[in-house]
N, C-alpha and C positions, 0 to 999 in steps of 0.2 A: 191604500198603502202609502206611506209617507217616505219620499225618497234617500231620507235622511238618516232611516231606519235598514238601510242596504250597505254592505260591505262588496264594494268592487272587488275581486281579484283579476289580473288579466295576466295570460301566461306568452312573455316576451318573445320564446327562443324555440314554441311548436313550428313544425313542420320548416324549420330550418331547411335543412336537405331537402326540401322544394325548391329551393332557392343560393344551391351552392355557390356559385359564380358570387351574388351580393352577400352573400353571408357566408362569406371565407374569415373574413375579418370585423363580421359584427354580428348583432343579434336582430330578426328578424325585425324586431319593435324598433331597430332604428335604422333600417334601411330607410333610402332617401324615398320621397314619393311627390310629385305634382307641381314641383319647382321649388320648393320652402318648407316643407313637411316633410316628418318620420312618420313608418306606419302606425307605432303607437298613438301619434296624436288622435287619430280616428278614436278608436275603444275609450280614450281615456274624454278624447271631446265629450264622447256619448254621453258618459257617465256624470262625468261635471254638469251638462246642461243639464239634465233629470234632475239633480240635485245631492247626488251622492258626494260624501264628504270623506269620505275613509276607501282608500286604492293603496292596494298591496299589489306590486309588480314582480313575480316569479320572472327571475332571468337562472342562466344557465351556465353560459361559458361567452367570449366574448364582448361581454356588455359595457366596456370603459365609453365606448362613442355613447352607449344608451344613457348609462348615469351621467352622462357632459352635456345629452341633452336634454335630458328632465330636472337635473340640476335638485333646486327644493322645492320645484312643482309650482313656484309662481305664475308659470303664464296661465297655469287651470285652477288659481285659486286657489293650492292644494299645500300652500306655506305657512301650518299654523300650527297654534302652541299643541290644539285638541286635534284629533281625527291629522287627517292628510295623505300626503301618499311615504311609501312605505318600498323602499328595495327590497326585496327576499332573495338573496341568494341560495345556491343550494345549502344544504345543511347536514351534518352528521352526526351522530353521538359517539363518545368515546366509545362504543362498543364496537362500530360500524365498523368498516375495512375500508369507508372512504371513497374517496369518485364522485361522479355527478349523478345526480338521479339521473332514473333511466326512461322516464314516462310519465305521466298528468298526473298517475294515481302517487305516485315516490315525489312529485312534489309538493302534493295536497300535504301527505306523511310529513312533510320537511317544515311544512308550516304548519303544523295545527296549532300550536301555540300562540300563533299569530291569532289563526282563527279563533278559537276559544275564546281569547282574552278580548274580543271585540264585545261589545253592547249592542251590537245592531243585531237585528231578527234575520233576515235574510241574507242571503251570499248571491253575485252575479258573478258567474264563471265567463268569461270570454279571449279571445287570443287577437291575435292582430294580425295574420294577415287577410280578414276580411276589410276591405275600404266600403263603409256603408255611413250614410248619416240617420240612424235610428232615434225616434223618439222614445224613449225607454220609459217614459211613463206611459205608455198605453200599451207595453207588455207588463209596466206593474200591474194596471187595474184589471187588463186580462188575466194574469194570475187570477189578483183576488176573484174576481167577476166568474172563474170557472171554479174555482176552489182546489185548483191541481194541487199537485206534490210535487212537480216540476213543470217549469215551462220554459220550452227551447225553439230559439227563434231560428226561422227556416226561411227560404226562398227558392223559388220555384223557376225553374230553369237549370241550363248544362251543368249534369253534375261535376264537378273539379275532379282533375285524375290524381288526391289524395289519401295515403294512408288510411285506413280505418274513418273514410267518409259517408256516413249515415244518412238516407232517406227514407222517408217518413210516408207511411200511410196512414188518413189521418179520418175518422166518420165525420158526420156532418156538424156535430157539436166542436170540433176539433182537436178531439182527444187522438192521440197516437193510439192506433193497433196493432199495427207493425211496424218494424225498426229493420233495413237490411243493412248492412256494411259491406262496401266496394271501394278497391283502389284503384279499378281500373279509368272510371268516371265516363265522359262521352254520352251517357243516354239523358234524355229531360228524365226532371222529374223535383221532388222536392225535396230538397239537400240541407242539412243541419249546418249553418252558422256557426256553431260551437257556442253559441249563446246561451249559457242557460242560468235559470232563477227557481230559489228554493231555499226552503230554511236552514239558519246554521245547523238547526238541531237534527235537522236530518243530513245536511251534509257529514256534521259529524259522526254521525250513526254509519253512516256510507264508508266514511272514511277509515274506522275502529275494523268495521266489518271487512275491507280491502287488505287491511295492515293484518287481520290474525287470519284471512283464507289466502294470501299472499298473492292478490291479484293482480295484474300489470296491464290487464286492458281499461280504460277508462270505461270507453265507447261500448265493449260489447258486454262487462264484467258489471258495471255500476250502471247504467240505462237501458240496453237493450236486455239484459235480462232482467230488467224487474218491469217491464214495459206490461206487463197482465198486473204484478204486485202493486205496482205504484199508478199513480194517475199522472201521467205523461202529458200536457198539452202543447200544441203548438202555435206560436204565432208569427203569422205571414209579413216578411218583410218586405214592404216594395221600393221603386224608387230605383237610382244610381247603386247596385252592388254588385263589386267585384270579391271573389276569392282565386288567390294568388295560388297558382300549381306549378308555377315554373316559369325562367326567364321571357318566355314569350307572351303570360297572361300579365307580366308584367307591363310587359314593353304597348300593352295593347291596351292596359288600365289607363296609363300615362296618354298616350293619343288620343283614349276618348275626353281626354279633358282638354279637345280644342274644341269641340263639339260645346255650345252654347247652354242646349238643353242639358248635357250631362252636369257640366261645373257648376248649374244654379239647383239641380238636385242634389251633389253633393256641398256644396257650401253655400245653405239657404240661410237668409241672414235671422233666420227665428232660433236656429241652434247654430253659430258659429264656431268650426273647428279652430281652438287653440294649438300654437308650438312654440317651438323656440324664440326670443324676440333677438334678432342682430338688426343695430345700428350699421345700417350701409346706406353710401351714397345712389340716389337714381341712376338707372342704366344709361351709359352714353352712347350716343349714336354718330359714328364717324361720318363724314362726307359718303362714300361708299358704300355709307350701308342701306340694305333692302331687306325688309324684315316680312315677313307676310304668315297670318293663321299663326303664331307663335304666343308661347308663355314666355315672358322673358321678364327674369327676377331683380331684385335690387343690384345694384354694384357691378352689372355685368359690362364691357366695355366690345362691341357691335363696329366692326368697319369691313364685312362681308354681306355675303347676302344669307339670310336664315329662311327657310321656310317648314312649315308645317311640323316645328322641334318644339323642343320647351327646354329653356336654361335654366340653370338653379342660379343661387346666388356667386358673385365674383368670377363670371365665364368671362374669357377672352375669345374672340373671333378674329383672326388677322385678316390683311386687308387682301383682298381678291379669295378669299377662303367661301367655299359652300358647303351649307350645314341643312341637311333636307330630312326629314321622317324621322330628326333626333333627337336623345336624351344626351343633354350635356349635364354631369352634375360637377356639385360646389367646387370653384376651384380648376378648372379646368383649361385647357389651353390649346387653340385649335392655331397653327400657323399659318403666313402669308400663301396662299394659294391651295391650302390643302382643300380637300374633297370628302365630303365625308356623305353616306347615304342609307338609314335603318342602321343605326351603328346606336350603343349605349357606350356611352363614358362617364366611367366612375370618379368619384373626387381626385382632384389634384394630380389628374390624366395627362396629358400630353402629345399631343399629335402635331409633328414636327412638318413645315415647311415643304407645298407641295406634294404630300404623300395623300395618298386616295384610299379608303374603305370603303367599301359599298356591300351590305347587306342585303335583306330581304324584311318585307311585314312578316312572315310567317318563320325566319330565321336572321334577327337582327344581330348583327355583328358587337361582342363586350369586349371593352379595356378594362382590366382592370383598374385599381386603383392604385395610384403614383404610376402607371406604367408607360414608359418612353414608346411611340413606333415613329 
């Protein structure tokens, strides 16, 4: 299967409400992630390294920060006359009553015309808050190589405490048998990425058939009930993968990335994650400052001590200030003596002069974003 013959779609703005706190005021696809990175960039890296050329992004509500950072999709190549990428906002017909779709299936509905009108044979469905660095050419060839009707990329370990999240029993050939759906999560087992690959012509069959029995589950309405009809396979994702269920699998995706092994499985330089490019000056480092185990991004300006954090770009750290088990992101601003410990701070945050937060690994303390304490 030739990469080039695959229509990306990636849905920006799923399981939001997993993630209220950072997605008050964005969409999911661009929350900050790993010092310099949106979650989007993962899904859509994928897709650009394989070779896919045509990415349609389903957003929802929100998404001004996401279209500012995807821009015309130059950093992934995706800025050309043919194919590229592609914003899908929601959509409604004069007949509608209006609103935002309400689920995967109403915005598959909202863009078929997108889909339809594409040339390419296959469709890759995916969302973004899984962080994985997949090589998506070796669930093309396992498609072909099995002959399925779908194939949907899984990984094996704690299932995520998510909405309508599907694990997979799979026989030895690795076709799916069974398909359960739980939102509770917590037990092992082998859990659906939301990945999945199959032809337009059936998606759109899928799609025709959802819209006239007026279906609204994706997961349980269009996969697990045709898991006997259809040929279901599975393909095992290994490596660095996190799926995000809430502020804490956040906070804890982020700290594995001081960890050596983790960062060179997720950013091996045979598939490199693209983002956004800012021109910023190198981090400066004051007399006072002590930096130790830390991610620390362009333009940040250091005259405290940091440890075991990760700053995004343009953080301030004032002087006699400590910054321990933190996420500081873009913009940020930690003053002369303050204390901060398991604390997230969102853009353009503020932590004034002497004031102390101290959180927990298993309940880390959030600022919002612009927020004074």
């Amino acid at each position: 299967m030739r990469a080039n013959n695959v229509l990306g779609i990636i849905y920006a703005s799923t399981y939001d409400q997993s993630l209220p706190e950072l997605t008050n005021m964005r969409t999911m696809g661009s929350v900050p992630f790993g010092g310099r990175y949106r979650l989007i960039d993962f899904p859509l890296s994928n897709m650009v390294n394989s070779g896919i050329s045509k990415v349609g992004v389903i957003t929802k509500s929100n998404y001004r920060s996401l279209m500012d950072h995807l821009g015309t999709g130059k950093p992934w190549d995706l800025s050309r006359k043919r194919e590229g990428m592609f914003i899908l906002p929601p959509f409604n017909s004069a007949e509608d009553s209006g609103g935002l779709f309400a689920n995967r299936i109403d915005a598959l509905i909202g863009c078929t015309s997108f889909i339809s009108s594409s040339t390419n044979e296959y469709v890759l469905l995916c969302d973004c808050n899984t962080i994985c660095n997949i090589d998506l050419n070796l669930l093309f060839d396992a498609h072909e190589q099995s002959g399925a009707d779908i194939t949907a990329a899984y990984c094996h370990g704690t299932v995520p405490a998510l909405s309508n999240t599907m694990t997979f029993d799979l026989d030895s050939d690795g076709r799916i048998k069974e398909i359960a759906i739980s939102s509770t999560g917590g037990a092992e087992g082998n859990y659906s990425l939301n990945v999945f690959l199959l032809k337009k012509s059936l998606l759109e069959r899928l799609i025709s058939q959802a819209a006239s029995m007026h279906y609204t589950d994706f997961e349980r309405d269009l996969i697990q009930a045709n898991v006997g009809a259809l040929k279901i396979c599975g393909y095992k994702t290994e490596g660095f993968v996190v799926t995000l269920d809430s502020l804490k699998s956040f906070y804890d995706a982020n700290m594995a990335l001081l960890d050596l092994g983790n960062r060179s499985e997720l950013f091996c330089r045979e598939r490199p994650v693209y983002t956004k490019v800012r021109d910023e000056v190198p981090a400066i480092y004051g007399l006072g400052a002590d930096v130790k185990n830390s991610l620390i991004a362009d333009g940040c300006k250091i005259e405290g001590k940091v440890e075991n954090s990760i700053l995004f770009r343009g953080v301030t750290i004032g002087k006699d200030a400590v910054v321990k088990n933190s996420i500081v992101m873009q913009g940020a601003y930690v003053g002369s003596g303050a204390t901060l410990n398991s604390v997230i701070m969102d853009k353009i945050s503020i932590i004034k002069p002497d004031k102390s937060l101290c959180g927990t690994d298993t309940f880390p303390v959030y600022v919002g974003k612009g927020i004074v304490v």
